[in-house]
N, C-alpha and C positions, 0 to 999 in steps of 0.2 A: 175581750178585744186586746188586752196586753197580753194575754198569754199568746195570741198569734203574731202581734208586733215581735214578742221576743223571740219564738219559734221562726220566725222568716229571718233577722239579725242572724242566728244559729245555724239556719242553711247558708246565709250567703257566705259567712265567714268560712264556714266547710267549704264550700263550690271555691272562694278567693284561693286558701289553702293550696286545695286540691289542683287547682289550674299551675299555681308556682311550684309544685314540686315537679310536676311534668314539665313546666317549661326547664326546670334549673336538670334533671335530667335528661330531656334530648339534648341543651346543650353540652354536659357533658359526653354523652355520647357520638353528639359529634364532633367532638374535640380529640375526644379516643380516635374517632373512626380517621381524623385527618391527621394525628398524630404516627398512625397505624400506616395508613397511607403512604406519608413522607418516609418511615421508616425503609419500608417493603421500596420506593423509587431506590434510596438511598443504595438499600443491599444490594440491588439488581444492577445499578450502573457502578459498584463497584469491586464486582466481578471480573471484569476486564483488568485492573490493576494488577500489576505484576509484569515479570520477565518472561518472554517469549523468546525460540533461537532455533534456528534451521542451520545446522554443525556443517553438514556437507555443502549447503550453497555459499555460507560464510553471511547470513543475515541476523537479524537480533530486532530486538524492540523493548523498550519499557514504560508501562503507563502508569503513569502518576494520579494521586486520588482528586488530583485540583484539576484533573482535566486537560495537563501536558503531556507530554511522551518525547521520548528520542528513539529516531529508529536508526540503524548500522550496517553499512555491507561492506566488507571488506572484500574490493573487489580485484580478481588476480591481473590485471590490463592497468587498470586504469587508477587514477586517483579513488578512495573512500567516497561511500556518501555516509554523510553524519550529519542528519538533518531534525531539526527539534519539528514539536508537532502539536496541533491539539485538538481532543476526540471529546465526540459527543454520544450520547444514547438516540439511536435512534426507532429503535424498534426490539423484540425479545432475539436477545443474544447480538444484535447487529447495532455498530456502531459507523460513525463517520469520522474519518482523518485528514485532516489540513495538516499538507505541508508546508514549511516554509524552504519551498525548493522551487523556484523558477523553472522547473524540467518536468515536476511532478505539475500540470496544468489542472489537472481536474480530481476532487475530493476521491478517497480512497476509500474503500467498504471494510471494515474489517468484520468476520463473523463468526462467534466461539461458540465449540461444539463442545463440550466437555474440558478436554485441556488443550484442544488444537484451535489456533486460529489461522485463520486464510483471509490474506489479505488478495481483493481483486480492484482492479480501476479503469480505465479505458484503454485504447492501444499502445498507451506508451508505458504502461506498467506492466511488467511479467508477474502472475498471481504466483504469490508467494504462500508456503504454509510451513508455521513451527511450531513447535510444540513447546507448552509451560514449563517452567524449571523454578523448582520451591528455593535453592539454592542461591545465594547472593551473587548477582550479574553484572561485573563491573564493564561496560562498555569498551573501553576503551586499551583495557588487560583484552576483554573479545578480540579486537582487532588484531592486538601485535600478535597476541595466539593464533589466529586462523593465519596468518603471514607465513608463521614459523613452521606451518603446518607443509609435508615435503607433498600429501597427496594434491593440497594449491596449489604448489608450485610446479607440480606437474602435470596442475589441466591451464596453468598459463600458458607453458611454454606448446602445449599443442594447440594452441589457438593460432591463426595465422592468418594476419587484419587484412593482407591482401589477396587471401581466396575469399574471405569474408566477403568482401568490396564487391568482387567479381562474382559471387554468390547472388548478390543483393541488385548487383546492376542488373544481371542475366534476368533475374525473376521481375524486375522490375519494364523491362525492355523486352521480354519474351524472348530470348535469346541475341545472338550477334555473332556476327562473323569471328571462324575464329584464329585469321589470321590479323587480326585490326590489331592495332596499336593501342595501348590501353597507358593510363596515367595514374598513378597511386600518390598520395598525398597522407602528411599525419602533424594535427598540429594540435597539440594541447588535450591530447585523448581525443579529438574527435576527427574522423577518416575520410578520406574524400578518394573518389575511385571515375574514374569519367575517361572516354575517346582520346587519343591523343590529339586528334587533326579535329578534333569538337570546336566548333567558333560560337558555342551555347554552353556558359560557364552553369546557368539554368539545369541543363543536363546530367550534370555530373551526380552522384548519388554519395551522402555525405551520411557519416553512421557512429556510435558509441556501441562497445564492446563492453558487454559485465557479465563476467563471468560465463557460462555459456548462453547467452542471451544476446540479442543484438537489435537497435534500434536504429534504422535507415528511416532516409527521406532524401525528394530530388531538391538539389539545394534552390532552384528555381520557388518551389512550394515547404519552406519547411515546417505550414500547421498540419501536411498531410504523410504523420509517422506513423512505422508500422515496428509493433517488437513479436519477434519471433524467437524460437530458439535456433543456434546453428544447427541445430540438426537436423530442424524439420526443414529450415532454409536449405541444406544441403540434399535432405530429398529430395526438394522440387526443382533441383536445376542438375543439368544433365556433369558429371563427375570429368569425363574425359573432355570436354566443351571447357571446362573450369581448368581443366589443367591447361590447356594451351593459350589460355587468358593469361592464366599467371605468369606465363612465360614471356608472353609476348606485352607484359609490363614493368614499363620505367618504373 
């Protein structure tokens, strides 16, 4: 009878054992597997960190491993935008951008392919793409260079805010007569194009120029913008119809 009392003592001390190494091992394993886990989030959202730069449109970007960023466009019209910023993971390879820009309304997508990111957002952002650069990116050296740069300054000067206007107005009005009298306006970068004899200041079509990009709205409704490039704005509206606009405006 003792020798079974001590043979059952002997199994159960083995089964107690046995139970704690297993537990003291899954918890190590899953301590690994969360340690493992966070690691692999870690890498993954900070991929995106680094300097990004589109040379020809004169844009830049830099994100930072804390989750800031500043982005840059040296723009050939108008004042710079240089706006700080901050990005989230939100999907493989796809992030989210807050600006702190009262123009930019709504979160920005940004999504990296390799070494290209394309930045897209709703109407009032023109989808932007530049490519990585391993090289030390100082912002604001970017700027004064793309300035100094003579092939900017020679798609400033062929920009011209009041075919623009009359571009913008046409497509927005479906056309107009084109002996009417027309009013051009410019106050602080941003354009205003509208009827002379208009007694609906509502009417008139009010626009920002960057670069070859242009974003119009009727100043009656200004949450309803549209950005397009001039170019394709100048498709769509008839060339010799825009000439005699121009003409025929104050």
């Amino acid at each position: 009878m003792k020798n079974y009392k001590r043979m059952a003592s002997v199994l159960a001390l083995g089964l107690l054992a046995t139970t704690l190494t297993a537990c003291g091992a899954n918890k190590t394993d899953n301590s690994a597997s969360s340690s493992s886990t966070v690691k692999t989030s870690q890498k993954a959202a900070d991929t995106l960190v680094g300097a990004y730069q589109n040379t020809q449109k004169g844009t830049a970007v830099k994100f930072n491993a804390n989750g800031t960023g500043r982005y840059v466009y040296a723009d050939p019209v108008n004042s710079d935008t240089d706006d700080q910023l901050t990005w989230t993971k939100t999907g493989d390879n796809e992030y989210t951008l807050k600006f702190d820009d009262s123009d930019v309304t709504s979160p920005v997508t940004a999504h990296l392919s390799g070494n290209q990111l394309t930045l897209t957002g709703d109407s009032n952002w023109a989808t932007d793409s530049m490519s990585r650069t391993t090289a030390s990116l100082n912002l604001d050296r970017y700027l004064a260079a793309h300035h100094g740069n003579s092939d900017s300054q020679q798609a400033s000067s062929s920009v011209d805010p009041r075919r623009v206007g009359a571009m913008a107005f046409q497509t927005t009005y479906n056309g107009m007569p084109g002996q009417e009298r027309f009013v051009f306006n410019s106050n602080g970068g941003t354009y205003s194009f509208n009827e002379a004899n208009s007694d609906d200041d509502g009417e008139a079509i009010e626009y920002k120029i960057k670069g070859n990009t242009v974003t119009y709205w009727r100043a009656g409704d200004p949450t309803a913008k549209h950005t397009t490039s001039i170019q394709s704005l100048a498709n769509q509206t008839d060339s010799e119809q825009i000439d005699s606009i121009v003409s025929h405006t104050n």
